[in-house]
N, C-alpha and C positions, 0 to 999 in steps of 0.2 A: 474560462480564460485565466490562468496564470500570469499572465501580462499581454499586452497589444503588442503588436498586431496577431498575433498568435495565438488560434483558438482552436480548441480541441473540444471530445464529449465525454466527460471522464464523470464516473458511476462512484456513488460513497457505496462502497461493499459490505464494509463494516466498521460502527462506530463504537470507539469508546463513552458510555456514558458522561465522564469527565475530560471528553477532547482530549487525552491524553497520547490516543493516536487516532488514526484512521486507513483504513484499507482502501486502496482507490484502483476502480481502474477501469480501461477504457471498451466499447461495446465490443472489437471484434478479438477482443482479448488476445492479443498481441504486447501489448503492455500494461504493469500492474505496479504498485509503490505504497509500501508501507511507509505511512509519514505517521511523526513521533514527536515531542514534544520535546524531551528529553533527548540526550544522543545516544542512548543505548533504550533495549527495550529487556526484560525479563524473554530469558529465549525461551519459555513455555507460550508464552504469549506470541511469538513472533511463530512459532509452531503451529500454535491454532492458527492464528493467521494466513498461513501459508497453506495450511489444511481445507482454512473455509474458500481461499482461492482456487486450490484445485477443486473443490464442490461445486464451482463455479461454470470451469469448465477452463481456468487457466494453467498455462503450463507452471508447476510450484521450483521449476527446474532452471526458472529463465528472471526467476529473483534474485540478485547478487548485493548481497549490503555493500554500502558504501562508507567512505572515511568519515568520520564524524570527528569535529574538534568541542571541547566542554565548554 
């Protein structure tokens, strides 16, 4: 849960060893979210990332970043 009342089943796909970010996303893989600590991520990184979710079996195609303020 994100917050109440509103719960969902949402899967750690892949972790940074220093929480720097994490891969998340949900069983019927319909939705997936790179969260970050930081507002930007090294895009090599956000590459594998989106790599190890299509391994997954997510669409890498249905990832859109969003605005981020520093």
């Amino acid at each position: 849960s994100f917050f109440r009342p509103f719960y969902g089943d949402y899967w750690i796909l892949a972790l940074d060893p220093d929480y720097r970010w994490a891969l998340v996303g949900e069983p019927r893989r319909e939705y997936g979210w790179i969260l970050a600590r930081a507002p930007s991520l090294d895009p090599a990184i956000v590459e594998t990332l989106l790599d190890r979710a299509a391994d997954l079996g997510y669409d890498r195609s249905r990832f859109r970043p969003s605005r981020q303020s520093p």
